[in-house]
C-alpha positions as CSV (number, residue, x, y, z in Angstrom):
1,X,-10.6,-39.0,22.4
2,X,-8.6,-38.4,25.5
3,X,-5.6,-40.5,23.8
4,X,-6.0,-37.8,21.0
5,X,-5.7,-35.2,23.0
6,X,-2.6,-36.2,24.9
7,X,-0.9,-37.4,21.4
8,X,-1.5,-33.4,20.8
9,X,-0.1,-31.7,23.6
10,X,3.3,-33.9,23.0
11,X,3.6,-33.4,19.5
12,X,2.9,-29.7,20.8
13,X,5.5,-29.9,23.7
14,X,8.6,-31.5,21.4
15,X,7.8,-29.0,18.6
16,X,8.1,-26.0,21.7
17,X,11.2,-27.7,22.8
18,X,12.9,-28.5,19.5
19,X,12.4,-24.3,18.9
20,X,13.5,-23.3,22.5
21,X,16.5,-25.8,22.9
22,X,17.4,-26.3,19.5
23,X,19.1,-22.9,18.6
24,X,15.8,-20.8,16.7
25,X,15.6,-18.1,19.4
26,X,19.6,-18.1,19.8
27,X,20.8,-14.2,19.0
28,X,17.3,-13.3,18.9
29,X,15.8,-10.1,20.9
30,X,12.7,-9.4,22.5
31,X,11.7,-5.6,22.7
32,X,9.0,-3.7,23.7
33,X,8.9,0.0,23.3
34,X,6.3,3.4,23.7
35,X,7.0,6.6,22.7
36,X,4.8,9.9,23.0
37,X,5.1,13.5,21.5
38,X,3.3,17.0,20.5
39,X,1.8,16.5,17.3
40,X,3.1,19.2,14.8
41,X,0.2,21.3,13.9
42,X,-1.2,23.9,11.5
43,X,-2.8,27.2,13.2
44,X,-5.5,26.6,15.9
45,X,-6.2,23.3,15.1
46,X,-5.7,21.1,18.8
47,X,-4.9,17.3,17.9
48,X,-4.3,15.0,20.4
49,X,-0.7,13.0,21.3
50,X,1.3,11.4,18.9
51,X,1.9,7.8,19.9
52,X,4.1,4.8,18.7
53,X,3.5,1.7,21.0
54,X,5.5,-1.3,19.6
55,X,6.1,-5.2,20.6
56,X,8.4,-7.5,18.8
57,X,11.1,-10.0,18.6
58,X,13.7,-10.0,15.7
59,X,16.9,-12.4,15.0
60,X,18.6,-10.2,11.9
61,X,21.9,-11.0,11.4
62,X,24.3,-7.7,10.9
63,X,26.4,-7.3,7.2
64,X,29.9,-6.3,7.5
65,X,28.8,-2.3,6.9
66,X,26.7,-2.4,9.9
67,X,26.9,-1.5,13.1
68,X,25.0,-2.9,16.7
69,X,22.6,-1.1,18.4
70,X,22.5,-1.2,22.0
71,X,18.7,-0.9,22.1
72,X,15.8,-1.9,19.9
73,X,13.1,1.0,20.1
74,X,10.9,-0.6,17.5
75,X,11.0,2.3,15.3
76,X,14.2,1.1,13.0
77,X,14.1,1.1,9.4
78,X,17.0,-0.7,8.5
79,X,16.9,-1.0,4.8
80,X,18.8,-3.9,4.8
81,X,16.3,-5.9,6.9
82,X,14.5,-5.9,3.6
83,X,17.1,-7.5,1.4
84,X,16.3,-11.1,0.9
85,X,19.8,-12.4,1.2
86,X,20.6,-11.9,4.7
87,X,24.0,-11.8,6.7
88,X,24.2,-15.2,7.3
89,X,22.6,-18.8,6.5
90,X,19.6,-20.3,8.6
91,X,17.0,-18.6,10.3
92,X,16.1,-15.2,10.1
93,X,12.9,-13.7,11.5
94,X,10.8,-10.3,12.3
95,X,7.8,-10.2,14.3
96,X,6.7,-6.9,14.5
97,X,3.4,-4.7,16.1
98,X,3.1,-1.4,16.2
99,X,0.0,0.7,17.4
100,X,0.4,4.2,16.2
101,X,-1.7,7.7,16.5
102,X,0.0,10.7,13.6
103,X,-1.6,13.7,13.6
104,X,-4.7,12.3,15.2
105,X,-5.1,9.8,12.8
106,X,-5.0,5.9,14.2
107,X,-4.2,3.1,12.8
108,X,-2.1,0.0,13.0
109,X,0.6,-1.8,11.5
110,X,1.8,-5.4,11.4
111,X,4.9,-7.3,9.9
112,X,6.0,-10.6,10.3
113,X,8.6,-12.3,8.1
114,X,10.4,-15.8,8.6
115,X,13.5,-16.8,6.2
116,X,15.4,-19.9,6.0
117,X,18.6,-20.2,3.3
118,X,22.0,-22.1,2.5
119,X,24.3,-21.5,-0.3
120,X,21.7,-22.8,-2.4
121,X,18.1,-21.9,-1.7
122,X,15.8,-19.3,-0.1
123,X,12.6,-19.7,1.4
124,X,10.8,-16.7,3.1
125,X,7.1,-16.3,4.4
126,X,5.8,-12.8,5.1
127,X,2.9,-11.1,6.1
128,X,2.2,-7.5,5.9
129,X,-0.2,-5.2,6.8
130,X,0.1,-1.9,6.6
131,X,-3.0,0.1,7.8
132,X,-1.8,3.7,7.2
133,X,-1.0,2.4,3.6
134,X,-4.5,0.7,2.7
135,X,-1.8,-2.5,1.8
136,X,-2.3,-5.9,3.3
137,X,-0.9,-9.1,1.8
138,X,0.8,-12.2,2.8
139,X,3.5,-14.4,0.6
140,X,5.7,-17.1,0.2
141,X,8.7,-16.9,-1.5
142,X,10.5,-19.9,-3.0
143,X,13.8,-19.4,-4.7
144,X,17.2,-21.2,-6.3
145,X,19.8,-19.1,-5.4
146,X,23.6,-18.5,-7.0
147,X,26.3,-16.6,-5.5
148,X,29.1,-15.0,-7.9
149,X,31.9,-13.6,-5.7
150,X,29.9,-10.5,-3.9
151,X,26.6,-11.6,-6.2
152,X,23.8,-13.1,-5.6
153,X,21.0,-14.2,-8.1
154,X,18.2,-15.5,-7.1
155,X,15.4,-16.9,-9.5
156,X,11.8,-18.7,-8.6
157,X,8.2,-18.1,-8.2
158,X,6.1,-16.3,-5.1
159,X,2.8,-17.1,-4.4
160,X,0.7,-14.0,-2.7
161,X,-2.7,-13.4,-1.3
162,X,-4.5,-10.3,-0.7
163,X,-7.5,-8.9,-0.5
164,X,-8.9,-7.2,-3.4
165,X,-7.1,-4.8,-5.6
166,X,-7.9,-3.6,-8.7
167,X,-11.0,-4.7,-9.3
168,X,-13.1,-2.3,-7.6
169,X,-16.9,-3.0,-6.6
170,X,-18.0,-0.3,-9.0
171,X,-17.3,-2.4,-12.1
172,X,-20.2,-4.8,-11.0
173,X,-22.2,-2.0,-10.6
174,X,-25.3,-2.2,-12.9
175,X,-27.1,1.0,-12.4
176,X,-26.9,4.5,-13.8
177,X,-24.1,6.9,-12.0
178,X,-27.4,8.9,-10.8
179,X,-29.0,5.9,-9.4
180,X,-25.5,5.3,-7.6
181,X,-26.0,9.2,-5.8
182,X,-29.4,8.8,-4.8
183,X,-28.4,6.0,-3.2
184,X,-26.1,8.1,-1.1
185,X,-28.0,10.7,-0.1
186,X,-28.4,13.0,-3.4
187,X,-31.6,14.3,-5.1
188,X,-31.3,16.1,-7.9
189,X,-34.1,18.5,-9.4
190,X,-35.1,19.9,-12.7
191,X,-34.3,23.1,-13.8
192,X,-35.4,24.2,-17.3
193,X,-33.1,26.6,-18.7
194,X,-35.4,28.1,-21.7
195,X,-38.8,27.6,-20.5
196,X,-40.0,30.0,-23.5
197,X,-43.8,29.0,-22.7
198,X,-43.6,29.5,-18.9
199,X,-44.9,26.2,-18.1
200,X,-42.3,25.0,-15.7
201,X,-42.3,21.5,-18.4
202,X,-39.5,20.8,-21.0
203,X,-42.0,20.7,-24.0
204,X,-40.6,20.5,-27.9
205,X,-42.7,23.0,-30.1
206,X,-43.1,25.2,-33.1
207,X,-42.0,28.9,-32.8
208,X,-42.5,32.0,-35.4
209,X,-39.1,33.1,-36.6
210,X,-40.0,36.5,-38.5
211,X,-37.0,37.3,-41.0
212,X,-38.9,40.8,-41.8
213,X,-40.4,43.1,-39.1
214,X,-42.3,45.2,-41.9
215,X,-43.8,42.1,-44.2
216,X,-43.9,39.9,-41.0
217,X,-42.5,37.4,-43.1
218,X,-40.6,34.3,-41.4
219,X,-40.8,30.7,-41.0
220,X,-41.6,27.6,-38.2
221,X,-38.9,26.2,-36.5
222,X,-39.3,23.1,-33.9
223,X,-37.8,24.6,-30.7
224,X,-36.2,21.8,-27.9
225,X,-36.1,23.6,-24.3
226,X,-32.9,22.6,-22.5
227,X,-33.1,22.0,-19.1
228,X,-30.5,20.7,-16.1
229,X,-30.3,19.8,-12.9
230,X,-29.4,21.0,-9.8
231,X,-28.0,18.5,-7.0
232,X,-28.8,18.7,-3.3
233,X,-27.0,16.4,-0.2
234,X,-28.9,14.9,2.4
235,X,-29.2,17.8,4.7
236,X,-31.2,19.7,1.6
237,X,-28.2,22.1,1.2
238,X,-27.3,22.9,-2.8
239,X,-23.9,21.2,-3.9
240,X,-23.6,21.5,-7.5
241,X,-26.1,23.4,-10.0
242,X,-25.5,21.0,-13.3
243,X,-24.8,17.6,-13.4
244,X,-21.2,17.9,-15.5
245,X,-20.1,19.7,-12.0
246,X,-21.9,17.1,-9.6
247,X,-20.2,14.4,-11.8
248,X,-16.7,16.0,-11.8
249,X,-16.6,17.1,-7.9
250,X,-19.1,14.8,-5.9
251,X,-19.2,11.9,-7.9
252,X,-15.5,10.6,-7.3
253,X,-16.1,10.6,-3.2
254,X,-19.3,8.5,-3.7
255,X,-18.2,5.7,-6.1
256,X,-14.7,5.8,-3.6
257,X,-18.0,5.3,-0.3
258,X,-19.3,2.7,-2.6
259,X,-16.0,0.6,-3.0
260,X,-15.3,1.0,0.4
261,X,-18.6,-0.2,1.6
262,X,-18.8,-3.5,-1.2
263,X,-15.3,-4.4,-0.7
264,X,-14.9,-7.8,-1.4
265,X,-14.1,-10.0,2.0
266,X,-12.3,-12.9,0.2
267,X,-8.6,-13.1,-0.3
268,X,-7.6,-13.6,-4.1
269,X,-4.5,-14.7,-4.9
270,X,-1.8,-15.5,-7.7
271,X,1.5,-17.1,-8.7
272,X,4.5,-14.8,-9.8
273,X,7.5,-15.7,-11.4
274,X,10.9,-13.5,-9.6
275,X,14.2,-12.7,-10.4
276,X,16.3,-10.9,-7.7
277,X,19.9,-9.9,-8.1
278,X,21.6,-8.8,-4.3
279,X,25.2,-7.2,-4.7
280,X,27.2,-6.5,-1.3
281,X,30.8,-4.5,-1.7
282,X,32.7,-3.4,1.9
283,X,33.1,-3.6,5.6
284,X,32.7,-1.3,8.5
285,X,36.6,-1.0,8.0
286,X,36.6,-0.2,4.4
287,X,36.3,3.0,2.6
288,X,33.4,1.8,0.9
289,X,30.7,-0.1,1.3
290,X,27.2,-0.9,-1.0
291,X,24.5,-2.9,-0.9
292,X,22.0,-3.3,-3.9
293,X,19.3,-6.0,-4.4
294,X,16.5,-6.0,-6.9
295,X,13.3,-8.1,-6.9
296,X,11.3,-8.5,-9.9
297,X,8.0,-9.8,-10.5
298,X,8.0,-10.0,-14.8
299,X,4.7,-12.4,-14.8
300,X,2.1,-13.9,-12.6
301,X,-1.1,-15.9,-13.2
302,X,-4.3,-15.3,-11.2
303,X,-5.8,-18.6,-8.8
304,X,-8.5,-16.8,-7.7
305,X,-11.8,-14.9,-9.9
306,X,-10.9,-11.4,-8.9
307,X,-7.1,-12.0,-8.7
308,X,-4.8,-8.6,-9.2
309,X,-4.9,-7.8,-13.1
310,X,-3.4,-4.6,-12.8
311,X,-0.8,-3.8,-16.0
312,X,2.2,-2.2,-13.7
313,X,5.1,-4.2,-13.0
314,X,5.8,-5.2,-9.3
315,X,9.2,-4.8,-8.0
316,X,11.1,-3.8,-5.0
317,X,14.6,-1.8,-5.4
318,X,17.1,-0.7,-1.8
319,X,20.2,1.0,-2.4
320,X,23.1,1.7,0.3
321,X,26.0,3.3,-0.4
322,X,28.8,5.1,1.9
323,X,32.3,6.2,1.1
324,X,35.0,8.8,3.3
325,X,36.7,11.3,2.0
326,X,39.6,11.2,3.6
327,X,40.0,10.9,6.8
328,X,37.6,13.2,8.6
329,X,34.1,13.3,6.7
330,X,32.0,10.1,5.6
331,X,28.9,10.7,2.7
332,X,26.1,8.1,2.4
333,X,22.7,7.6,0.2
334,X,20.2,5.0,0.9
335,X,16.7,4.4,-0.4
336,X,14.1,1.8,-1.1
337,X,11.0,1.8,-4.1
338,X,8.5,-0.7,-4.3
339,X,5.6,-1.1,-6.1
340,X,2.9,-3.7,-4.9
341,X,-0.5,-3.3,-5.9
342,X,-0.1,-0.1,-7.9
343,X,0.6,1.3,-4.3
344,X,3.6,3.1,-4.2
345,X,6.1,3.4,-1.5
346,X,9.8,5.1,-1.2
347,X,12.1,6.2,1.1
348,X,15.2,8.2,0.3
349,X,17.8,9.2,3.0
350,X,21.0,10.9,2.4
351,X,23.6,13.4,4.0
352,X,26.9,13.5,5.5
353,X,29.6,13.2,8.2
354,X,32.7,15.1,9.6
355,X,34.8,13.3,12.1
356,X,36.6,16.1,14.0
């Protein structure tokens, strides 16, 4: 057992070494960062401080366009950290913590990425998860890669895992949608809306239509009382008066409670086939520099029972352009769009400069 043990702790101590001492954390930077601020707010509503507290390390090479920061706060967004053709071949990597409070809401995020490429092939790991998006998932991204002049086409397959999405609980669910609010709370009560006999029942009877007030002539007719409901929360207080307007306003917020609170623990997962295209134009010398990659996921096949079936396509699009005009004033557009999940995500920054 002890010989084990020690057998561990080397193979532990080399593998330590080999990263220290054997150029991985050469170029890379460790930064720690807090910020603090007066929330923006709407009339007399008091919210407490805005926070961002953030710890990470990062070894990003730059691209020609791009300039050094002096510091890392931990709250930059460059777009081309996203691109999977970096700067440079070899390692790449992100580790990245953030503990955030916006406008009194809490949450926190977390993003770790590790990248290894030559002139040939890509391999990337990532994990992301994004609590003020609902989005958590972790991949691995295996690709042949082909470079063109200022092109690069990559082609492979990505295997991701995730908890569930798209399968909501409330597609097991057996029960009636009223079964489903009483659980939660609701009791609904019987209101007839015709009660022609004054019974307080819903009956079905015969009544006397008379066609001629002078001859008293007429016929039977079976008569069906209507009746509805009204709804009531747990605190007895009236909600909705008819079940078409519980249904359409209360409903929704329950089944949402009810998918929250059956959420499937287990991770599904599934196999996608990519194509990504990465084109890079200009220096920080230049007049003109873009940067454009595309990463498109056409199919995938499910490992898992509940694995994501959803029909949208899953993609992620960046775009950076800049140009002068002139001498004196410098324009520039960047954005990203991705689509994981059916969960939406963009960014769009634009404006310009004038060099007096």
């Amino acid at each position: 057992m002890k010989v084990g043990r020690f057998k561990n702790y080397i193979a532990y101590v080399v593998a330590t070494c080999s990263l220290v001492f054997g150029g991985f954390f050469d170029y890379s930077t460790l930064y720690v960062s807090g910020t603090m601020g007066t929330p923006s707010i709407n009339g007399q509503q008091m919210l407490q401080d805005d926070y961002n507290y953030t710890i990470g390390l990062r070894k990003i090479a730059l691209f020609p366009y791009q300039s050094r920061s002096r510091f890392y706060k931990g709250n930059e967004s460059s777009l081309a950290d996203k691109a999977v053709i970096g700067a440079v071949n070899g390692w790449e990597y992100l580790f990245k913590y953030s503990q955030v409070r916006n406008r009194g809401n809490e949450f926190k995020d977390a993003e770790v990425w590790l990248k290894w490429s030559n002139d040939k092939y890509v391999v990337k790991t990532k994990y992301i998860n994004k609590e003020s998006r609902d989005l958590e998932f972790a991949e691995l991204d295996l690709r042949y890669r082909k470079k063109f002049w200022f092109l690069n086409y990559t082609s492979g397959i990505t295997f991701k895992g995730h908890p569930v999405y798209g399968h909501p609980a409330i597609e097991d669910y057996d029960g009636y949608w009223w079964e489903l609010a009483y659980e939660y709370g609701y009791t609904d009560y019987l209101v007839p809306l015709h009660d022609l006999n004054g019974n307080d029942e819903i009956d079905n009877y015969y009544i006397w239509i008379e066609t001629d007030p002078i001859t008293e002539e007429g016929y039977w007719e079976m008569y069906y009382e209507e009746a509805s409901y009204y709804w009531e929360n747990s605190d007895s207080i009236a909600v909705a008066y008819s079940d078409s307007e519980f249904y359409e306003y209360h409903l929704p917020s329950v089944v949402a409670q009810y998918n929250q609170d059956n959420k499937i623990k287990e991770w599904q997962s599934e196999v996608y086939a990519v194509i990504g295209l990465d084109v890079l134009l200009g220096t920080t010398q230049s007049k003109f520099y873009s940067h454009i990659w595309i990463n498109y996921f056409p199919y995938s096949y499910g490992l898992t029972d509940k694995a994501y079936k959803g029909k949208d396509k899953q993609y992620d699009v960046g775009v950076i352009l800049g140009t002068d005009i002139g001498k004196r004033i410098g324009i520039f557009i960047e954005g990203t769009k991705t689509n994981f999940y059916n969960k939406n995500e963009y960014y769009v920054s634009t404006g310009m400069n004038w060099r007096f």
